[in-house]
Structure formats: structure tokens, C-alpha cells
N, C-alpha and C positions, 0 to 999 in steps of 0.2 A: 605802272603797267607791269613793271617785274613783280613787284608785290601781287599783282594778280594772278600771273602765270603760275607763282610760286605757292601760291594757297591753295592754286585750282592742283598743282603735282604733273604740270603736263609739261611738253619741249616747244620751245618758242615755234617748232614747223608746227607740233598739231595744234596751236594756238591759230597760227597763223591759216591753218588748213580752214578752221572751225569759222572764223569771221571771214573765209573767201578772201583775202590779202597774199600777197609774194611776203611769203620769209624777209624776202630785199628791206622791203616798208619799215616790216613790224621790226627788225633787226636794228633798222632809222630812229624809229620811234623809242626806240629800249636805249641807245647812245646815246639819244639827242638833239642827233641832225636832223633830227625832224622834232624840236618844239613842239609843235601846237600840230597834230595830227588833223584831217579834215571833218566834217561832219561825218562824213560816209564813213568810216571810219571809229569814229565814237559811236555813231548809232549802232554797228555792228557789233562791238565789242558790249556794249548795254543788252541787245535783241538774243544773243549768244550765249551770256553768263551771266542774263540778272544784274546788270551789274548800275547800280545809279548814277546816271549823267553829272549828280554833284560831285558825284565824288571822285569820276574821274576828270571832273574842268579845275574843280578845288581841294579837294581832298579831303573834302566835309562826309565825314559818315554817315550812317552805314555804309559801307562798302557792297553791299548788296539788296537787293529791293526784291521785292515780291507784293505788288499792289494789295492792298487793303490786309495786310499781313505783316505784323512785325515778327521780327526776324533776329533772333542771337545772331552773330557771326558766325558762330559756330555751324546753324542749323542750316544759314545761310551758304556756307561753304559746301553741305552736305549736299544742296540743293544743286549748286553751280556743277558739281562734280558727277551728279544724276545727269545732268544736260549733257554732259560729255559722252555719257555712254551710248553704246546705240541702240536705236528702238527697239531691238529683241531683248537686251539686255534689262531697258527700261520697263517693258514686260513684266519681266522674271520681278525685279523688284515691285513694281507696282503688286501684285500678285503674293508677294510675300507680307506686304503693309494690311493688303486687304483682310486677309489671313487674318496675323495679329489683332488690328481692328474688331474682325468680329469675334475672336476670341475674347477678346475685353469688355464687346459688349453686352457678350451672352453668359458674362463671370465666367468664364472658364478658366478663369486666371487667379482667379480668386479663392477654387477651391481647394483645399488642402493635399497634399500629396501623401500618398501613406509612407510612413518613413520607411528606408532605405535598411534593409536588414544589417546586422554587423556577422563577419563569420569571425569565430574564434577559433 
């Protein structure tokens, strides 16, 4: 679980804020004293950041899931870290990819830029 907090870059309260848990638990669960955390619990931490139920019972990778989609860690971390943000901000990106997207699709990406004069 620390390895998770730590990949996502957030503090154990806005972890804790994000899966609706007391700090108190999640603080539990990060020592120890709390082993084996309850369903509730794991189901939120999966529903919250993507995150795959094997890998937080066993520690069997990926570490993050996105149904019918594999996923580098890498892109996978990219993803867990969109979630966090808040919906205006998921906006603003969403709206930036769409952007790109159809610049890509309509080759505008593709075509040459006039080069860049030199002053001497």
C-alpha cells in the first residue's frame, strides 16, 4: 500500500480522503496492525485507483488494471494520477488528448514545418 501512495505522489490523508476511510485505518493498514484490511476496503482502493485486487491480496502484477486494456505501469500510473484530479481538471485534459488525437488523425502532425530562420 505504501508502494501505492508512493507511485500515485499523494499524502496518506488525500489517499485516505479518496477511498472515504479515517486516516486512523489507512495509517493501520500502512504499520500493520492491520494485516489483512477488510473487503470494503480493498474494493475501494481497486474502484479509486485502478488498482488490481491480485495485486493488492498477492502482489501479483500489474499493479494496475484497466479492463480489456493492457497497460505499461508507466501508462498505468498516468492513469491512476488522472483519477485523482478533479473533474474540471479531468476536462481540461481530456480536451487536450482530444486535440492531439485529431491532429494525428488529420496528419497535421505530419506535415513539415518550414524551418526556423537563423539571424546572424
Amino acid at each position: 500500500m505504501a508502494y501505492l501512495i508512493s507511485v500515485l505522489g499523494i499524502k496518506q490523508l488525500d489517499f485516505a480522503q479518496k477511498i472515504q476511510f479515517a486516516q486512523s485505518y489507512v495509517s493501520m493498514v500502512l504499520s500493520g496492525a492491520k494485516p489483512s484490511p477488510g473487503p470494503r476496503f480493498i474494493d475501494a482502493v481497486c474502484r479509486e485507483f485502478s488498482v488490481s485486487r491480485e495485486w493488492l491480496n498477492n502482489g501479483t502484477e500489474p499493479v494496475f488494471t484497466m479492463p480489456g486494456v493492457p497497460l505499461s505501469s508507466g501508462k498505468a500510473e498516468i492513469l491512476a494520477k488522472f483519477q485523482l484530479l478533479p473533474k474540471e481538471k479531468q476536462q481540461v485534459v481530456e480536451e487536450i488528448i482530444d486535440a492531439f488525437l485529431v491532429k494525428s488523425m488529420t496528419g497535421e502532425d505530419n506535415k513539415k514545418k518550414p524551418p526556423k530562420s537563423r539571424k546572424k
